[in-house]
Backbone as JSON, one array per atom type, in Angstrom:
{
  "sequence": "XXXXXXXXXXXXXXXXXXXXXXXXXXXXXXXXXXXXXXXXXXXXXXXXXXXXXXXXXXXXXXXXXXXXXXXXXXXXXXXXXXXXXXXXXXXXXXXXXXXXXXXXXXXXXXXXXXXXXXXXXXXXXXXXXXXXXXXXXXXXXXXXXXXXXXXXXXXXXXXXXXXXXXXXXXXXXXXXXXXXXXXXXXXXXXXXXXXXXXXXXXXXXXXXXXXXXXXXXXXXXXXXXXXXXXXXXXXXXXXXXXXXXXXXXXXXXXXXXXXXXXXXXXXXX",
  "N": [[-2.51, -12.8, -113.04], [-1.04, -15.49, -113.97], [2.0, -17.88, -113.39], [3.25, -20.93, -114.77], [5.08, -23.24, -112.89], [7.72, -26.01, -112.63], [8.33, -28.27, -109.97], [11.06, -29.75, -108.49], [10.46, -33.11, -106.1], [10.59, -36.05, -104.37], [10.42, -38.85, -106.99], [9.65, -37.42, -109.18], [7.87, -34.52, -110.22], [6.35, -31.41, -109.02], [3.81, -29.41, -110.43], [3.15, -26.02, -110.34], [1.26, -23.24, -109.45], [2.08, -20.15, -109.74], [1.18, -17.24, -108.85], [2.31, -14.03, -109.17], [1.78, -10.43, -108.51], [3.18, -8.25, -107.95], [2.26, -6.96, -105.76], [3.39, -6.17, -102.23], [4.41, -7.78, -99.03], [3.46, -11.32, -97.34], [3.42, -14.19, -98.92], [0.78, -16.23, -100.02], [0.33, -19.53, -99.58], [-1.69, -22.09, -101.07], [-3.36, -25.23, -100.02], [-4.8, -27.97, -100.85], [-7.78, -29.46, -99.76], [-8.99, -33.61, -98.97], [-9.61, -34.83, -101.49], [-10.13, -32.01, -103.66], [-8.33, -29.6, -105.45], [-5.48, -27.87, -107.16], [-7.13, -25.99, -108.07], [-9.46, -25.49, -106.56], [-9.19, -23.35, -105.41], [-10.06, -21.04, -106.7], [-11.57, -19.33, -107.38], [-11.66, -17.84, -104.24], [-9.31, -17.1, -104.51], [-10.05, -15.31, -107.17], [-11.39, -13.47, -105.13], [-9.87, -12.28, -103.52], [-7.6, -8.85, -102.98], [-6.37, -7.42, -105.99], [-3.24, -8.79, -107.28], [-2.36, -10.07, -105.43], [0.29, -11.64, -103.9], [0.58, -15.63, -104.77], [0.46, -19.03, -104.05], [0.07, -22.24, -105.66], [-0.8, -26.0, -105.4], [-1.2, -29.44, -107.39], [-1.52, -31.4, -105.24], [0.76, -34.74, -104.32], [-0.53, -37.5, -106.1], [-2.83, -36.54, -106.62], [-5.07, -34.65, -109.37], [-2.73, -33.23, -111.25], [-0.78, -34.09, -110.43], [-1.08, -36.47, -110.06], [0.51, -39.07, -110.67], [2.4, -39.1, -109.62], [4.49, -41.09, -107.52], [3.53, -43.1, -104.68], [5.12, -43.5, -101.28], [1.84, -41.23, -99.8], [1.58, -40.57, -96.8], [1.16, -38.21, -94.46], [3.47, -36.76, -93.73], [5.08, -36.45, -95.96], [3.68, -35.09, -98.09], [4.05, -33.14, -96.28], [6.56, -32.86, -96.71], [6.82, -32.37, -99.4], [5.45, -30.08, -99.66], [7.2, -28.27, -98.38], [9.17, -28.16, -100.28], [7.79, -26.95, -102.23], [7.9, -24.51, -100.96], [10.49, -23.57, -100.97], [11.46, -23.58, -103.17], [9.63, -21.33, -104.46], [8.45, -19.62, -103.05], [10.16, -16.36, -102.31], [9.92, -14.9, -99.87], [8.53, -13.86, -97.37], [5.44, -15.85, -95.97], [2.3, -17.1, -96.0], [0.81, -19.99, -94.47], [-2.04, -21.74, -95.97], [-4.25, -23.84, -95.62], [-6.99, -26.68, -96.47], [-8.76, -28.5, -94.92], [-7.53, -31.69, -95.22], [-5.38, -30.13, -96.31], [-5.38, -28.73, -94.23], [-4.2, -30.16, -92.54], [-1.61, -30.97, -93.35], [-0.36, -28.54, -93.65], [-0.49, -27.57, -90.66], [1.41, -29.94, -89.73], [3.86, -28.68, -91.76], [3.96, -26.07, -90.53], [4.38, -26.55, -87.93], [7.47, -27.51, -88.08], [8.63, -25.37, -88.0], [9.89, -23.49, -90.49], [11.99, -21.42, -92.11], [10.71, -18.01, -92.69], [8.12, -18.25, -92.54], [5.31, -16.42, -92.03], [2.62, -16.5, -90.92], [-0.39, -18.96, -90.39], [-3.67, -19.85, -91.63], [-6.14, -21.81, -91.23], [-8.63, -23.76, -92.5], [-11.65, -24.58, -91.99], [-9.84, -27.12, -90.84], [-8.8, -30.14, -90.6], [-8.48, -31.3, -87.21], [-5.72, -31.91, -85.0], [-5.94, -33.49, -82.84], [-7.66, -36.43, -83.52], [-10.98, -36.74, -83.56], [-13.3, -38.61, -81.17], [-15.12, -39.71, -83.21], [-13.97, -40.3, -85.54], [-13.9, -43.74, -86.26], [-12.86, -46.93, -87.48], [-14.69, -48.08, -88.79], [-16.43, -45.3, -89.44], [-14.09, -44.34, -91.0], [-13.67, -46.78, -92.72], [-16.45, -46.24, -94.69], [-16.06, -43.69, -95.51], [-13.75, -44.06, -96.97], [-15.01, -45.05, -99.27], [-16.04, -43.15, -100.88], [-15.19, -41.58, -103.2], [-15.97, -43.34, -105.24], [-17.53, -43.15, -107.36], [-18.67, -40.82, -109.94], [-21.65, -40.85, -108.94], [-21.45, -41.15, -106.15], [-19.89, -39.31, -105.62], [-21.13, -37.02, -106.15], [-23.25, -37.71, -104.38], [-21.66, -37.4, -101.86], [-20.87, -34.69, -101.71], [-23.42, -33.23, -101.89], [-24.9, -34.07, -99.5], [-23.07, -34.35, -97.53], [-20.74, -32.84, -97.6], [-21.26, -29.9, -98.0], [-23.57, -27.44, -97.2], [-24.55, -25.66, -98.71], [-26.08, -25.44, -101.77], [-24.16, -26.02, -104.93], [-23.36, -24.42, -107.19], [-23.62, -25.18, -110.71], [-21.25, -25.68, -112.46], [-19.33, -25.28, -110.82], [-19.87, -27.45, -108.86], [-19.2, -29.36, -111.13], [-17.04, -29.71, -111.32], [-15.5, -30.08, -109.25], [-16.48, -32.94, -108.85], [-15.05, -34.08, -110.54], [-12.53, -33.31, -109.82], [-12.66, -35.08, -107.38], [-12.25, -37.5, -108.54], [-10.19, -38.1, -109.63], [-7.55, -38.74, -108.62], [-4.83, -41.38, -107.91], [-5.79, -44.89, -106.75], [-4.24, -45.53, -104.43], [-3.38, -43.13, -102.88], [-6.1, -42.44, -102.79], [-6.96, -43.4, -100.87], [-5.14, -43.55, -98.78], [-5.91, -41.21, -96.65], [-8.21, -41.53, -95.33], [-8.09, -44.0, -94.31], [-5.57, -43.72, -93.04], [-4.75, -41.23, -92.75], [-6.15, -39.31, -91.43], [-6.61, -40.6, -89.17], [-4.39, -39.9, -87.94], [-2.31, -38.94, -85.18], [-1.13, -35.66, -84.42], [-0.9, -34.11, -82.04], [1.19, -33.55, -80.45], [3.47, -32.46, -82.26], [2.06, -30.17, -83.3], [2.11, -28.56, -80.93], [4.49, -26.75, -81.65], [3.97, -25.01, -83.01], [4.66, -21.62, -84.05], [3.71, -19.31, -84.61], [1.4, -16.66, -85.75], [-1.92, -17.92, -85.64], [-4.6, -18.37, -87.43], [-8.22, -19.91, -87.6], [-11.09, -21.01, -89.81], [-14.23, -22.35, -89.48], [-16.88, -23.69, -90.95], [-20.38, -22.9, -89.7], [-22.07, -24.78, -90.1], [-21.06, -27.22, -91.1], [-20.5, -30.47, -91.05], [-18.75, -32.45, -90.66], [-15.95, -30.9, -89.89], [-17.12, -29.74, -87.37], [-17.51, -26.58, -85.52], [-17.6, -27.25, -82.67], [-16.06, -29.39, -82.64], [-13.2, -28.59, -83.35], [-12.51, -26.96, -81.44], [-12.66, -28.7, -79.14], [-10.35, -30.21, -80.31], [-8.86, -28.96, -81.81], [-7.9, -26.31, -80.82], [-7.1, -26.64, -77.67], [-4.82, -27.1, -78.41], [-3.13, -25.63, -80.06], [-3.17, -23.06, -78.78], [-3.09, -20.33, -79.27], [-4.28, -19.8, -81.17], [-7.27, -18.49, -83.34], [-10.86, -19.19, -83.1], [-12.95, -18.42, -86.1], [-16.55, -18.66, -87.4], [-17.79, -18.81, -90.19], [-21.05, -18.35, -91.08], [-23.36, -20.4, -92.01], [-22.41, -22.03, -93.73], [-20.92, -25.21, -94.93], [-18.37, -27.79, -94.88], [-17.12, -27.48, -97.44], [-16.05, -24.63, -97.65], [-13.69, -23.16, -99.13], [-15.12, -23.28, -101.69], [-17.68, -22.98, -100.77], [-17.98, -20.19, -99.47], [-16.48, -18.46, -100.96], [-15.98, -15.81, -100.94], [-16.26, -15.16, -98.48], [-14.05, -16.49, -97.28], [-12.05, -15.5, -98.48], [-12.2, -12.64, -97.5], [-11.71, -13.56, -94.45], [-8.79, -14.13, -95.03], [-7.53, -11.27, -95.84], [-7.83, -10.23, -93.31], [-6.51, -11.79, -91.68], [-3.81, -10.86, -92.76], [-3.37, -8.39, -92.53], [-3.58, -8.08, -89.85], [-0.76, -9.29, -89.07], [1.91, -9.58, -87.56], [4.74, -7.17, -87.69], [4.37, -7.06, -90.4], [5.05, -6.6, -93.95]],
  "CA": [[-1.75, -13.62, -113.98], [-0.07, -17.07, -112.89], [2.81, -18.58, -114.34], [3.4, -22.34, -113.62], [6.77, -23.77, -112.45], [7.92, -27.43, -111.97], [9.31, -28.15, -108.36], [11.03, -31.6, -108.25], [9.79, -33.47, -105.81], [11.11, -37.21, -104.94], [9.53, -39.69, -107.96], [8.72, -36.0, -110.3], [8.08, -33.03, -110.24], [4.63, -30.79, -109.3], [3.3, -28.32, -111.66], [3.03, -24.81, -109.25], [1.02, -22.19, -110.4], [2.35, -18.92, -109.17], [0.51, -15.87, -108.94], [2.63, -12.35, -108.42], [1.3, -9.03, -109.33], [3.84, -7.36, -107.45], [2.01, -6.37, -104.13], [4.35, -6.36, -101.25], [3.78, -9.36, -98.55], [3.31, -12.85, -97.61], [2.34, -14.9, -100.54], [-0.55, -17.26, -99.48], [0.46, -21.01, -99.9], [-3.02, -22.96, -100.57], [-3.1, -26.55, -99.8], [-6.27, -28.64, -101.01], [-8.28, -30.95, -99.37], [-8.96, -34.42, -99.54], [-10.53, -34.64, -103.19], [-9.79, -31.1, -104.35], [-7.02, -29.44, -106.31], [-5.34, -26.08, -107.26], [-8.76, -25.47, -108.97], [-10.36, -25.53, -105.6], [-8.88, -21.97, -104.88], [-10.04, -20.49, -107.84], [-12.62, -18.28, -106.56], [-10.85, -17.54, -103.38], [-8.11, -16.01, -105.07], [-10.72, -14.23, -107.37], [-11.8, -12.08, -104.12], [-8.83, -11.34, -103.01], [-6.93, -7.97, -104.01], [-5.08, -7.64, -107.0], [-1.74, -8.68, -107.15], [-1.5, -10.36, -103.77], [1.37, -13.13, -103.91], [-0.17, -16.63, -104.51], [1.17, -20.31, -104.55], [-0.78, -23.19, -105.2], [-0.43, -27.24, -106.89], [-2.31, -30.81, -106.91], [-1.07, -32.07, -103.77], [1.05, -35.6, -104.78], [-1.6, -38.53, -105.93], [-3.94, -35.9, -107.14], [-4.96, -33.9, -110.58], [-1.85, -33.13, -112.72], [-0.04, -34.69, -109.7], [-1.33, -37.97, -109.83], [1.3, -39.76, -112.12], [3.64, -39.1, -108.62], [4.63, -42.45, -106.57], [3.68, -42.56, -103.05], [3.92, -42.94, -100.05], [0.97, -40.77, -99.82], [1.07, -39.59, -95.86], [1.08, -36.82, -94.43], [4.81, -36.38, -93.72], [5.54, -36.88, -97.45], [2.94, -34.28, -98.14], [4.58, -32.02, -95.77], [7.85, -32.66, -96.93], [6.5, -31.71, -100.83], [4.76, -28.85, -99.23], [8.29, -27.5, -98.26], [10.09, -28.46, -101.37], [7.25, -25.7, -102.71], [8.01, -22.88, -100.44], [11.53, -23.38, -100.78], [11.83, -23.22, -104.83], [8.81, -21.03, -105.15], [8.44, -18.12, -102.59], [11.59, -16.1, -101.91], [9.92, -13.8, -98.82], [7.5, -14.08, -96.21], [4.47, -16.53, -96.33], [1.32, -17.53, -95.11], [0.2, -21.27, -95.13], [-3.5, -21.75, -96.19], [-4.75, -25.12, -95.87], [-8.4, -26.98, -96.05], [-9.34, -30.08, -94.56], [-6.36, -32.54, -94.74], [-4.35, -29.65, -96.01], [-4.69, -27.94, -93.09], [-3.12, -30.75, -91.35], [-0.22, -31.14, -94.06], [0.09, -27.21, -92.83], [0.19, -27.55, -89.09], [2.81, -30.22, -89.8], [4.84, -27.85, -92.11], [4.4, -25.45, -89.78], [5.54, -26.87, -86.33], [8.56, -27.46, -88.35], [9.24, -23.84, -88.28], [10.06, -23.12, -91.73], [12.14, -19.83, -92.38], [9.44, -16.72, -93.92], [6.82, -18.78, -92.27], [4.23, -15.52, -90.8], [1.32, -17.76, -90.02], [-1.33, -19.82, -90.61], [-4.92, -19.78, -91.9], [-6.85, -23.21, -91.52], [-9.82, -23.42, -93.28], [-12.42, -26.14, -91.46], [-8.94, -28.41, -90.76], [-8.51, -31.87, -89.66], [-7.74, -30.98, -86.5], [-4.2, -32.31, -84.9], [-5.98, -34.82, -82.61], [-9.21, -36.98, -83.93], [-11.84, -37.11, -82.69], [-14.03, -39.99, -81.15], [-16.27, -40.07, -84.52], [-13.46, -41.13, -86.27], [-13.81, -44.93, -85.99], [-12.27, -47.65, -87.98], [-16.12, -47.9, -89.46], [-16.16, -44.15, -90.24], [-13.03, -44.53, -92.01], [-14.01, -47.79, -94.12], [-17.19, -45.49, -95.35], [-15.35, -42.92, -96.2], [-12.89, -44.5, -98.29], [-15.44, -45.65, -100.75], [-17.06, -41.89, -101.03], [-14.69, -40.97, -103.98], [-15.41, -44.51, -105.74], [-17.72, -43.0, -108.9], [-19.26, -39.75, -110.18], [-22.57, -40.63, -108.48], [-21.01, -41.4, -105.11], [-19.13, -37.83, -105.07], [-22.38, -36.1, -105.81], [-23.96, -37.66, -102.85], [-21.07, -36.52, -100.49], [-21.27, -33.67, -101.87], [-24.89, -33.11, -101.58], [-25.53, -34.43, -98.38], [-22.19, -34.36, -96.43], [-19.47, -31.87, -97.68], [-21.62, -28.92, -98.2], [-24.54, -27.3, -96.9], [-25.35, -24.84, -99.64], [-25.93, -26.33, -103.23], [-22.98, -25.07, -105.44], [-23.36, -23.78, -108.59], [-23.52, -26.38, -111.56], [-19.99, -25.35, -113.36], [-18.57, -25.64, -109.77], [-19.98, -29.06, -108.8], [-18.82, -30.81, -112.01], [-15.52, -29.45, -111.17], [-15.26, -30.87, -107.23], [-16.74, -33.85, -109.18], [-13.77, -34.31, -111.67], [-11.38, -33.14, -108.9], [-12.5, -35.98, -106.83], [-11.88, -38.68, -108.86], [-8.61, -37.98, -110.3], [-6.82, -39.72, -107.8], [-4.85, -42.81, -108.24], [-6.6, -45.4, -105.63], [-3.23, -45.6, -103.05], [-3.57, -41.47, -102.36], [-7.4, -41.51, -102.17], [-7.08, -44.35, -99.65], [-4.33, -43.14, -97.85], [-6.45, -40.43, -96.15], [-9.2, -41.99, -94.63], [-7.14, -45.46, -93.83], [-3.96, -43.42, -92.23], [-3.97, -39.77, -92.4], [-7.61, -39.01, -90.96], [-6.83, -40.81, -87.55], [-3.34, -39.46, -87.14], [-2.35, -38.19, -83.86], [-0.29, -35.19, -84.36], [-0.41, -33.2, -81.3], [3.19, -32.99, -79.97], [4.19, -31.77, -83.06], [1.71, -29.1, -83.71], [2.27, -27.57, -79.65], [5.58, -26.12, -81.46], [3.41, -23.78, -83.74], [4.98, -20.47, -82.58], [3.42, -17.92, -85.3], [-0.17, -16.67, -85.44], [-2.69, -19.0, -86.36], [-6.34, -18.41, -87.77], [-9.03, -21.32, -88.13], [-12.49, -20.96, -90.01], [-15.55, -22.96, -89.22], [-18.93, -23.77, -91.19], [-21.17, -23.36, -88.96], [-22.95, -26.17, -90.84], [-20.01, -28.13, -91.25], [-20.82, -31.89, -90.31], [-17.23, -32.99, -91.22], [-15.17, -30.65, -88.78], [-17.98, -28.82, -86.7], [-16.41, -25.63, -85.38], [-17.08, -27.85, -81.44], [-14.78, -30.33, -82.38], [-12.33, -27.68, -83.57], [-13.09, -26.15, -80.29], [-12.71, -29.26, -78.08], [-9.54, -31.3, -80.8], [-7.25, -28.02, -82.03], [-7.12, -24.72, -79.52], [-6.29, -26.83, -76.48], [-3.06, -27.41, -78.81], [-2.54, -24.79, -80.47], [-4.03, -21.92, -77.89], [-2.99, -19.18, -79.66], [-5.3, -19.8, -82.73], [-8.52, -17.85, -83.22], [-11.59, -19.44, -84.68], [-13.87, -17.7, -86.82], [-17.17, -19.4, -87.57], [-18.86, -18.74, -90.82], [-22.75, -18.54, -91.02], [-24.71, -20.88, -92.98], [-21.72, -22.86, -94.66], [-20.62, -26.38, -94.78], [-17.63, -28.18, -95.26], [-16.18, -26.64, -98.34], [-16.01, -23.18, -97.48], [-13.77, -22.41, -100.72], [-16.71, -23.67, -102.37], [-19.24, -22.55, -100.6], [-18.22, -19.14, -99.33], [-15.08, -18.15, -101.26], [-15.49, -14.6, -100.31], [-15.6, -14.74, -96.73], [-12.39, -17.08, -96.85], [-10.8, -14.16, -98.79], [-12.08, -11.47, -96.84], [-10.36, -13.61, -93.68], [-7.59, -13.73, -95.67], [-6.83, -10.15, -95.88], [-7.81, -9.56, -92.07], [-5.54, -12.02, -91.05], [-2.01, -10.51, -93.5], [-3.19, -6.92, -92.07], [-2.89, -8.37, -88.27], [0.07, -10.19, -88.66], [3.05, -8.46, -86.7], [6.14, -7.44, -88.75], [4.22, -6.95, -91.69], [5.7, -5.76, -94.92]],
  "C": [[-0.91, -14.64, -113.21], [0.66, -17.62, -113.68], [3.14, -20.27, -113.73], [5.82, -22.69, -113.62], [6.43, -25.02, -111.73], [8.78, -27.5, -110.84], [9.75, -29.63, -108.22], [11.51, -31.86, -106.71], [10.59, -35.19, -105.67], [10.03, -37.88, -105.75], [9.46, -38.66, -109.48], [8.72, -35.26, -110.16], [6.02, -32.14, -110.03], [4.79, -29.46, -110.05], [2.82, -27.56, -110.37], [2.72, -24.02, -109.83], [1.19, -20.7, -109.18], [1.8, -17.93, -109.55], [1.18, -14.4, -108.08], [2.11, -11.08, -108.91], [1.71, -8.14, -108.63], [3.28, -6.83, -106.37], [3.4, -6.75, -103.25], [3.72, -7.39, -100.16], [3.74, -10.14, -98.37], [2.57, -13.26, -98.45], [1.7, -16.21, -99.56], [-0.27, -18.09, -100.16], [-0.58, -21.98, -99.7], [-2.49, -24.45, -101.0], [-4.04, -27.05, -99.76], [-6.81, -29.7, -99.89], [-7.99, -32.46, -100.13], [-9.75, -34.71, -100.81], [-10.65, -33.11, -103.78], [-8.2, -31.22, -105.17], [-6.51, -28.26, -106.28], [-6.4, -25.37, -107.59], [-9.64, -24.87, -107.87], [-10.92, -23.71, -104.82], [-9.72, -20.9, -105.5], [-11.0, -19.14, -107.51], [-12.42, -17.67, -105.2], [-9.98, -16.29, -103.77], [-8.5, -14.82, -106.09], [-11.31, -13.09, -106.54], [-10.94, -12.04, -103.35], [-7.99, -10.06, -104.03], [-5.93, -8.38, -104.69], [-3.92, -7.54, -106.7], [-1.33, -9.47, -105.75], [-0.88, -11.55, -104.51], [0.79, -14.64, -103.49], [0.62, -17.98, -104.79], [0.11, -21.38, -104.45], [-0.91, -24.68, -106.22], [-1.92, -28.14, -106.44], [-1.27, -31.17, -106.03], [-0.66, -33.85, -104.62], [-0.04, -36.5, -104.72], [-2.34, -37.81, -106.46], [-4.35, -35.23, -108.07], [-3.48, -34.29, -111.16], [-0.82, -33.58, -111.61], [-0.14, -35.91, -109.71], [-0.57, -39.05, -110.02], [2.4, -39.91, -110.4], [3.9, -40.44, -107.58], [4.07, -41.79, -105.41], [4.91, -43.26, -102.3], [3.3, -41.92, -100.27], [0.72, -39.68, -98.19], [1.52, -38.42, -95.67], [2.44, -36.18, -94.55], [5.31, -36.32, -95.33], [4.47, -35.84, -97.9], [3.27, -33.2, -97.75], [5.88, -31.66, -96.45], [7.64, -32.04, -98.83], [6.24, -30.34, -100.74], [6.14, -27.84, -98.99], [9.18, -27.45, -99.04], [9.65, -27.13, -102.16], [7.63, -24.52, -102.68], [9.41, -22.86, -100.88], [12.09, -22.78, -102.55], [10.79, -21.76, -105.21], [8.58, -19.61, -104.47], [9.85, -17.24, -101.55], [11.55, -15.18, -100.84], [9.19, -14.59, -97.45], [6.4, -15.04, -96.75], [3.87, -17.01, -95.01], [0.96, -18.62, -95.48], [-1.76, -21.0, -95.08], [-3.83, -23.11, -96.77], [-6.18, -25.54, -95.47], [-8.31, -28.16, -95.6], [-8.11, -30.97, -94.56], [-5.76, -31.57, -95.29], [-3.84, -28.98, -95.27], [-4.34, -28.86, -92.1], [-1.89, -31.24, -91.74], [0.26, -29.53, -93.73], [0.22, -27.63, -91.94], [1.61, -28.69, -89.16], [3.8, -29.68, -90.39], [5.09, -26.77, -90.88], [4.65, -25.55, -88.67], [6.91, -27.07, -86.99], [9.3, -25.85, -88.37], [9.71, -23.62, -89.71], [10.81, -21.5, -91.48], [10.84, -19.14, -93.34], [8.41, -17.53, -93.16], [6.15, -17.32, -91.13], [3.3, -16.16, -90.65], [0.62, -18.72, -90.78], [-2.54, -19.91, -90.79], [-5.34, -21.24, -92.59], [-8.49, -23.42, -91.69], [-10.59, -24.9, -93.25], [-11.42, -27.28, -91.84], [-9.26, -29.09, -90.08], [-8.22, -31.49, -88.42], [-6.54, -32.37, -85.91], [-4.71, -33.55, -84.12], [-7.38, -35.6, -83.01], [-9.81, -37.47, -83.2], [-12.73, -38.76, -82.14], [-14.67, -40.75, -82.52], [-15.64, -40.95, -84.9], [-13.09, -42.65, -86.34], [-13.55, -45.32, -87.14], [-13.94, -47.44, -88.86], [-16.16, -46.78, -89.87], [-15.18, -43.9, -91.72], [-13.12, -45.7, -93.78], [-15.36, -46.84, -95.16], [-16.67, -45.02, -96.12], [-14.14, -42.97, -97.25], [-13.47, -45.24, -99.59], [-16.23, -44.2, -101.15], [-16.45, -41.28, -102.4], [-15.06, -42.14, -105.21], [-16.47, -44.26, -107.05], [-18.34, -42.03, -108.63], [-19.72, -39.64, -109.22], [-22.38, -41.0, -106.51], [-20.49, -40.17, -104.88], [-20.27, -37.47, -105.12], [-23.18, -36.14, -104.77], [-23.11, -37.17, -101.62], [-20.92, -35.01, -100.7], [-21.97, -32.2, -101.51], [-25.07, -32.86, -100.42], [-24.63, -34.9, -97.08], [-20.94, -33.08, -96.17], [-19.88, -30.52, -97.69], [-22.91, -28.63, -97.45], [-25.4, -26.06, -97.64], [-25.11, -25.63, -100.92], [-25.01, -25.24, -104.09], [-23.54, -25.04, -107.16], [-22.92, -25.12, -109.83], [-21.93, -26.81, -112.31], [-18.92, -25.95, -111.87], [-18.51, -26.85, -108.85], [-19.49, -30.14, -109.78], [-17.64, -30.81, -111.63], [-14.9, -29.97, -109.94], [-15.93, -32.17, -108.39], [-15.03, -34.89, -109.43], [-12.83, -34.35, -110.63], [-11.27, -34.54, -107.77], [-12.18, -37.12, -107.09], [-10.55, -38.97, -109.8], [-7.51, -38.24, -109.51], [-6.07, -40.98, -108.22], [-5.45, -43.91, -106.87], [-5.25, -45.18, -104.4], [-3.74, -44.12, -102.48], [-5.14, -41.41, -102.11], [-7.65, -42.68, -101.17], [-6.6, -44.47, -98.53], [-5.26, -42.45, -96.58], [-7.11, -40.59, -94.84], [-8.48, -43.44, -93.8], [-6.07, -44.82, -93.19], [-4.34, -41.94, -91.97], [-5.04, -38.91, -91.43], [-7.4, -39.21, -88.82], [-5.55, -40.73, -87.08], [-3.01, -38.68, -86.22], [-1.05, -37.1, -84.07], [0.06, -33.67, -83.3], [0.69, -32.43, -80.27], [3.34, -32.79, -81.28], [3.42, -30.31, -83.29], [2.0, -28.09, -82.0], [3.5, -26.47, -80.18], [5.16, -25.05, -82.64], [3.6, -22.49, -83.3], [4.37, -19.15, -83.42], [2.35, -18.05, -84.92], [-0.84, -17.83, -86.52], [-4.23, -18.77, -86.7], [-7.3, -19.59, -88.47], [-10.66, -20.88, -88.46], [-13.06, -21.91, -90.48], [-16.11, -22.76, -89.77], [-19.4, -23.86, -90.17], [-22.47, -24.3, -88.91], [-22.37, -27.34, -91.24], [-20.83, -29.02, -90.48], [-19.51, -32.77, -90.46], [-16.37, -32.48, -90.1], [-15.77, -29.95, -88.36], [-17.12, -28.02, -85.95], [-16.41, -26.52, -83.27], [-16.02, -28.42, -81.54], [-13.44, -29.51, -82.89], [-12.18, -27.09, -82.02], [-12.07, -27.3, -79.16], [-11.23, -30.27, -79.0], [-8.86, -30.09, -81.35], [-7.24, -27.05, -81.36], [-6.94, -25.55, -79.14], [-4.98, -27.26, -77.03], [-2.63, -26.59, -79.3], [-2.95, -23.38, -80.16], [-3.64, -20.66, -78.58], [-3.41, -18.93, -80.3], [-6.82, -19.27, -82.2], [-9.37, -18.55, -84.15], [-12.73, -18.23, -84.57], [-15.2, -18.7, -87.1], [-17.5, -18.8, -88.95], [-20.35, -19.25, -91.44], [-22.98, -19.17, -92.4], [-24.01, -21.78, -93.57], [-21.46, -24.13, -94.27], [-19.07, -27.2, -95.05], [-16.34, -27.54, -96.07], [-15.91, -25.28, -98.62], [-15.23, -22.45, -98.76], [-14.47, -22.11, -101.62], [-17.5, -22.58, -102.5], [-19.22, -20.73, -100.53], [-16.7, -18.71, -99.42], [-14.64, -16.25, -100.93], [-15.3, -13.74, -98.89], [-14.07, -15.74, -96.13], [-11.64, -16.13, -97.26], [-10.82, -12.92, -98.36], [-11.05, -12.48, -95.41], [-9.11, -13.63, -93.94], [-6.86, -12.5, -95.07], [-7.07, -9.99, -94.45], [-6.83, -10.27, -91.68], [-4.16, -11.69, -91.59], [-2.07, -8.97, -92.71], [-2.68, -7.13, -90.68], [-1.5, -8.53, -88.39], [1.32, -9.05, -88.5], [4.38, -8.94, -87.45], [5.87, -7.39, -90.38], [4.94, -6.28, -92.78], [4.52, -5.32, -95.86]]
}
């Protein structure tokens, strides 16, 4: 059961849907990608056990967030991201971010945050970008959200590598284009080729990162060779056969790492 709560926010306020069922614990703070939403989780949080402590919104610019002014980067993302934890979970917490939200996480969390126990990044941006990312990459990619039949092909033939279920493709459809244009331009034009590795070196909790091993977006090398040498204390995980959207694609091996990484984590409650 999830109850929502408004968190204001400069410009508004985000709609937060909280999920307690009284387990004891860090509550898991998910943070969407670029073109997802809270929706994205949805199946995630269906295979995890009952009752675990959950937080999760549209990231500003996006779904029932959209209506929110920007700026749009990342810092302004982070700084919403902590406006969350601060109104919304009153213990311990784990960040859980995908793709650019796991690099609006690593910037919450080099900030140290009080209650912050770690981190689970789920095929992130990593902290420094890679060669790929060229000014040309970037112009592409900022027209990939620009109608229906344009999401279905990144989709298709870039974000995924298993075909998703029909109910769950219209829904990454919808999710992608509910943007206002500044926030789905931001991304790829600024937030994509930001360099944030002096800030993430001050990551001092545990950190867990999982790989598609079909990913063509953040292949678990360039994870390999653009976030451990910064944040060496992080473990990746690869999972077999997936692509990109691992909520997506393989929502129950993100929620089985889930629970392995709240059982590790030292100091548990």
């Amino acid at each position: 059961m999830e109850n929502t709560m408004p968190v204001a926010v400069p410009g508004g306020s985000l709609e937060v849907r909280i999920g307690d069922g009284g387990r004891t614990g860090p509550t898991l703070v998910f943070v969407h990608y670029w073109g997802g939403s809270a929706g994205t989780w949805d199946e995630v949080i269906g295979h995890l056990p009952h009752g675990q402590p959950t937080v999760r919104f549209d990231q500003r610019g996006w779904g029932l967030s959209r209506e929110l002014p920007g700026p749009y980067h990342l810092d302004r993302l982070a700084d919403d991201l902590a406006r969350v934890v601060d109104a919304c979970v009153p213990g311990p917490f784990v960040l859980v971010g995908h793709s650019m939200g796991g690099k609006v996480s690593q910037l919450l969390a080099a900030r140290g945050p009080a209650g912050l126990r770690g981190v689970a990044l789920v095929a992130p941006a990593p902290p420094e970008p890679p060669a790929t990312v060229t000014e040309e990459y970037r112009r592409g990619l900022s027209h990939a959200y620009d109608s229906p039949e344009s999401v279905r092909h990144a989709l298709a033939h870039v974000l995924t590598a298993t075909p998703l279920p029909e109910t769950v493709l219209a829904t990454a459809v919808r999710d992608s284009l509910a943007a206002g244009g500044e926030a789905r331009r931001e991304w790829p034009s600024h937030g994509i080729a930001r360099d944030i590795t002096g800030a993430v070196r001050d990551i001092a909790v545990p950190v867990t990162v999982l790989a598609g091993a079909r990913d063509v977006v953040e292949p678990p090398d360039v994870l390999r060779a653009h976030l451990l040498p910064y944040i060496p204390h992080a473990a990746l995980t690869t999972v077999p056969a997936a692509g990109h959207l691992l909520p997506l694609e393989a929502p129950d091996a993100v929620a089985t790492a889930l629970g392995d990484f709240l059982a590790r984590l030292p100091g548990r409650l």
